[in-house]
Structures are given as C-alpha cells and as structure tokens.
C-alpha positions as CSV (number, residue, x, y, z in Angstrom):
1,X,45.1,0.1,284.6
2,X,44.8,-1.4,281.2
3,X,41.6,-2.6,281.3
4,X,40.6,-0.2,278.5
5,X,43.1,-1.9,276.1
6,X,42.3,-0.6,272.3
7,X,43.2,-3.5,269.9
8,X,43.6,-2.0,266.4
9,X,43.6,-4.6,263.0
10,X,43.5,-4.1,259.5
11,X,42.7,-7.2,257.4
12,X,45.7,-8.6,254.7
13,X,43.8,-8.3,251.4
14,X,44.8,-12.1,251.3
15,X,43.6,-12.6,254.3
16,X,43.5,-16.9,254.6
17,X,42.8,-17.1,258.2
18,X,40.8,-14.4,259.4
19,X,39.8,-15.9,263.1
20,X,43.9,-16.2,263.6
21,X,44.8,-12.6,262.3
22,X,42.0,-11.1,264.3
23,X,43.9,-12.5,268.2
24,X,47.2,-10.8,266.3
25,X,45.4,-7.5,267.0
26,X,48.0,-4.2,267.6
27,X,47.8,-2.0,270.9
28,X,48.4,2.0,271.0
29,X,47.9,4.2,274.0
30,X,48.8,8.4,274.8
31,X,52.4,8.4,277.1
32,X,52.7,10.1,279.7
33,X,54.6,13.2,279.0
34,X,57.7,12.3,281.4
35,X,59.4,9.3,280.4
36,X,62.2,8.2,282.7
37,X,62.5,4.5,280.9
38,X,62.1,4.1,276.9
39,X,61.1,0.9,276.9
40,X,58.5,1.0,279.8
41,X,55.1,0.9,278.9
42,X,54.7,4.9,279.7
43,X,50.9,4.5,280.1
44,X,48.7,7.2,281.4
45,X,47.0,6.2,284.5
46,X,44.4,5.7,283.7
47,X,45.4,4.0,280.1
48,X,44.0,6.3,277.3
49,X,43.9,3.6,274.6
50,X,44.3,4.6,271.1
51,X,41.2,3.5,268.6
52,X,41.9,2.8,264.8
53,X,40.3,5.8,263.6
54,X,42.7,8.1,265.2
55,X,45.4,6.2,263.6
56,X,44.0,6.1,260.5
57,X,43.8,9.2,260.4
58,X,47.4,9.6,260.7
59,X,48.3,7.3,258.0
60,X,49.4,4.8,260.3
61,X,48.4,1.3,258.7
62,X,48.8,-2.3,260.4
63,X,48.6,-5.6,258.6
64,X,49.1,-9.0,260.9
65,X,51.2,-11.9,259.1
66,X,51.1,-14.7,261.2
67,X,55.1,-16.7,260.6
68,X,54.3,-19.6,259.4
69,X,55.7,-23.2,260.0
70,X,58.7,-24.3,257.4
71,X,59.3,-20.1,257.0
72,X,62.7,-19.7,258.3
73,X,64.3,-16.0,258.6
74,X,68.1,-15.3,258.8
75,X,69.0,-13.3,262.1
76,X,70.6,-10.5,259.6
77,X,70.8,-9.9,256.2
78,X,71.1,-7.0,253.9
79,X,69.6,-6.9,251.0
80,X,67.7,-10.1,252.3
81,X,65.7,-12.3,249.7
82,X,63.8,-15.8,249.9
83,X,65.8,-18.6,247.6
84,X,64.1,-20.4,245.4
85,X,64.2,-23.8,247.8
86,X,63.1,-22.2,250.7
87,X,59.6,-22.1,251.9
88,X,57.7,-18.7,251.4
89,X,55.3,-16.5,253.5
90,X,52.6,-16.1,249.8
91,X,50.7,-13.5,251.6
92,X,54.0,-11.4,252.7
93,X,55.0,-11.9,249.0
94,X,51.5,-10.6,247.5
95,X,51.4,-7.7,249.6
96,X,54.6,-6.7,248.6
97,X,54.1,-7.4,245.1
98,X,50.1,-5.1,245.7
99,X,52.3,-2.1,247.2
100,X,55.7,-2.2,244.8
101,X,57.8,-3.0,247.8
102,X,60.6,-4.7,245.9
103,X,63.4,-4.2,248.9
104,X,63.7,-6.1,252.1
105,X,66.5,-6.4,254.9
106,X,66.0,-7.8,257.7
107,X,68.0,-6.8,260.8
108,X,68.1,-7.9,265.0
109,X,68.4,-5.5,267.4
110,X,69.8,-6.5,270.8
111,X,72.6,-6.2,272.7
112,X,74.2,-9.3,271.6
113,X,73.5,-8.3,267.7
114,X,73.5,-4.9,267.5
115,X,76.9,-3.2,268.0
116,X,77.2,0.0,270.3
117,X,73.4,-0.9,271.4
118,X,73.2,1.6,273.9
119,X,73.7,4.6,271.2
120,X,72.0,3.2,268.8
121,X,68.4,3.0,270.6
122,X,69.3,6.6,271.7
123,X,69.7,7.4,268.4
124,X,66.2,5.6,267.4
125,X,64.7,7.0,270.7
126,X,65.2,10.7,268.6
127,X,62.2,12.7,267.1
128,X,62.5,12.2,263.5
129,X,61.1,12.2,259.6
130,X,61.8,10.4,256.5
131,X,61.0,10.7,253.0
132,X,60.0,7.6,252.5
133,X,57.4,5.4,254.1
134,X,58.4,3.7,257.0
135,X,57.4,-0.1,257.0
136,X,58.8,-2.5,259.2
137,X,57.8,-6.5,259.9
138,X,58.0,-7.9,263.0
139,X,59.6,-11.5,262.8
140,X,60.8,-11.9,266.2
141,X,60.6,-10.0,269.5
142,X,58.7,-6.4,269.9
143,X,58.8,-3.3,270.5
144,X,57.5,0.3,270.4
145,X,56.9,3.1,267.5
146,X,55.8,6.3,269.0
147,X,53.9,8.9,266.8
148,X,52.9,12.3,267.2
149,X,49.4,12.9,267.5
150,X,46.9,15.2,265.5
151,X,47.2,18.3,267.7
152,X,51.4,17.4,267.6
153,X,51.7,18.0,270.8
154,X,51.6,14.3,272.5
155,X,52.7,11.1,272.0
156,X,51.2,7.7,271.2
157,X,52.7,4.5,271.2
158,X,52.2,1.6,269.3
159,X,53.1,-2.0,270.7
160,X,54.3,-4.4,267.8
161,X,55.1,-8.2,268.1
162,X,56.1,-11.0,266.3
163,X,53.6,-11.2,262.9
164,X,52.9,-7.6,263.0
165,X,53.1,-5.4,260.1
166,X,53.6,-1.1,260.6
167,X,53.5,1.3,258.3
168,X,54.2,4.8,258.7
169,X,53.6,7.8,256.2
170,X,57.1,10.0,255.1
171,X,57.1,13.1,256.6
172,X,55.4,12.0,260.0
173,X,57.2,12.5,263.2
174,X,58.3,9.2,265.1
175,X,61.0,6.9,266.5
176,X,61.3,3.8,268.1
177,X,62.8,1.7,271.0
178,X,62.5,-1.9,271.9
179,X,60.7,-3.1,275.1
180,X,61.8,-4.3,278.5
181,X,62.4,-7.6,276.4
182,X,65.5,-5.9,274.7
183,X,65.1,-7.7,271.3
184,X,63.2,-7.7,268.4
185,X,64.2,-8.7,264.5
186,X,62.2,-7.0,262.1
187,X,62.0,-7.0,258.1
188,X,62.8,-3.4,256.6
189,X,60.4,-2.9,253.5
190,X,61.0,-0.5,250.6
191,X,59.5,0.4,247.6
192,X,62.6,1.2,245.2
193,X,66.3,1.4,246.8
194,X,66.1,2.2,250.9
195,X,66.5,5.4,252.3
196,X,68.3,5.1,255.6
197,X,68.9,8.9,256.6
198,X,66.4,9.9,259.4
199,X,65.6,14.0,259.7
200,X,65.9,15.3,262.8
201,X,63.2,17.2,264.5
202,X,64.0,20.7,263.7
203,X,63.7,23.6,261.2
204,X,65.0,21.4,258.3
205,X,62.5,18.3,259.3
206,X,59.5,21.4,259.6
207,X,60.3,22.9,256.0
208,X,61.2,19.4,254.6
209,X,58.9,18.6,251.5
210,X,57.5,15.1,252.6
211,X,56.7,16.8,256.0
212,X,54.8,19.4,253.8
213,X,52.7,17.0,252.5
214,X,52.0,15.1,255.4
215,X,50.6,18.0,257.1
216,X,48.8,18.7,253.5
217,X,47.4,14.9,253.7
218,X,46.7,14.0,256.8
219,X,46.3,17.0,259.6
220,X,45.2,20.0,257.2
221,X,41.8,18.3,257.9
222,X,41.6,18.2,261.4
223,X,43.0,21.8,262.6
C-alpha cells in the first residue's frame, strides 16, 4: 500500500513560488531487504515511509527547482555552462553561487544515450562513498538514490523527478538506479573540480577519512 506516502521538502532560499515548490515534494521509503528488480519500487508492505527528520539527520538535503519555460538543457554536456543568450534558471544560479558550486555537467542516462547501459547501472547499483558531496539535478526523467540508514543496516530509497534537487554528504553509503521508466538526465554539481571515483563498500570505504567524519557528523549522535 502507499497510502502512508511521506513527502519530504526543503524550501530554495529564493524560494519565488512557494505553493508550486511545495506539489514538487520528494518521496523516501525502507526497501525490502530482497530486491530481485533495481528499479522496482522495493516497498515494504506495508510502505514504511521515510519522514524529513530521519533524513536530515543523515545529511540528506532536497531543494525543488521547478524547469522553467524558455530554459533549455542540452541532452549531454561536459563541463556544461549557460551562454550568455540563453535564458537562465536565477534561482539554480543563486544557489549555486550560496553553496560555491562552480561545476556542472549534465549527463542522460538510458539505453539509447548511455553506452554499455546494462554495466553501467550495475556499476551505480554498487554500495559506495565519495569524498565529495554528492548533488545531482533532476532535469528530465527519475529515478532512485538509496541510502543507508542510521543503524546501517537497511536501506531507504529516495524517488527523484524532474525539478528535484539531492544532495548527499561524502563519506555516506549509497548508489543509484533509474526507474521502470529507464531514463533520467540529471545536472552533476561540484564545488571545485569533480571527483568521479566512487569507493567501494569495503575496508578501504570503512577507514576512508570522509567516511570518518560522516560517522563523526551525523550517526556518532544517534548510537
């Protein structure tokens, strides 16, 4: 059942529309601990929806940014940038400018764009870390970003869709897969130059320093 649907939103600190941003609200529910299909739903039944303070309090941060008409985005493009005759998103630009983000790609992800799909959402199926924050902008399609709970020991998934903003904390355990809808095009955010090399789940992910400080930051707390 999903009638116990938790709908999670954090407001954009230049927020113009807030009646809009509110309906763009983000899902997140505990998996079942079997998955047979990544990019099923994996609900418990039944549904243990996921509230905002649980996320929160695993540094995971959402911010909705409507796309708005005359704001075209390329299918691919690395390093991507707006030029100067094209129509901008101002409150995608100030909230890069607020958190230093100076970086962007943007990149699709299906079977007719992405080469060797099949391996490649394996490969972002796997448990991993990074050293970096981990913020990505949904501008087309959806999909799924699972994180590790509190107690580490389940998972929770996070539905994001087209306007919808993630961020995840370096050091916390993750990994993503698209939908049933096999697509999604997303904006890759950095603050400085990108770091692409995932950690995987293992001794050198546990001892890792931005893993160390997650678990210093966020779960030292709540053992």
């Amino acid at each position: 059942s999903k009638a116990t649907v938790s709908v999670l939103y954090w407001m954009c600190p230049t927020e113009p529309d807030t009646k809009k941003r509110k309906k763009m609200g983000i899902e997140a529910w505990y998996m079942k601990s079997e998955v047979e299909d990544q990019k099923a739903e994996n609900r418990l039944e039944p549904n243990e929806a996921v509230g905002v303070e649980e996320l929160e309090k695993l540094g995971v941060k959402y911010f909705a940014f409507p796309l708005k008409d005359g704001v075209v985005y390329p299918e691919a493009q690395v390093p991507w940038a707006p030029k100067e005759d094209e129509a901008k998103d101002e409150d995608l630009a100030a909230f890069r400018e607020e958190h230093g983000m100076s970086y962007a790609d943007i990149i699709t992800i299906n079977r007719e764009k992405l080469p060797d799909f099949d391996n490649k959402l394996k490969a972002f199926f796997t448990e991993h870390i990074h050293d970096d924050d981990e913020v990505r902008y949904i501008i087309g399609g959806s999909g799924y970003f699972d994180v590790r709970s509190c107690n580490d020991k389940r998972w929770i998934r996070v539905l994001c869709k087209e306007g919808q903003c993630i961020t995840l904390p370096k050091g916390i355990y993750h990994r993503f897969t698209l939908d049933s809808n096999e697509s999604a095009k997303a904006m890759r955010l950095f603050v400085g130059d990108p770091i692409w090399t995932p950690i995987n789940r293992g001794q050198e992910a546990d001892e890792h320093p931005a893993r160390k400080d997650y678990l210093t930051k966020y779960i030292a707390d709540e053992a």
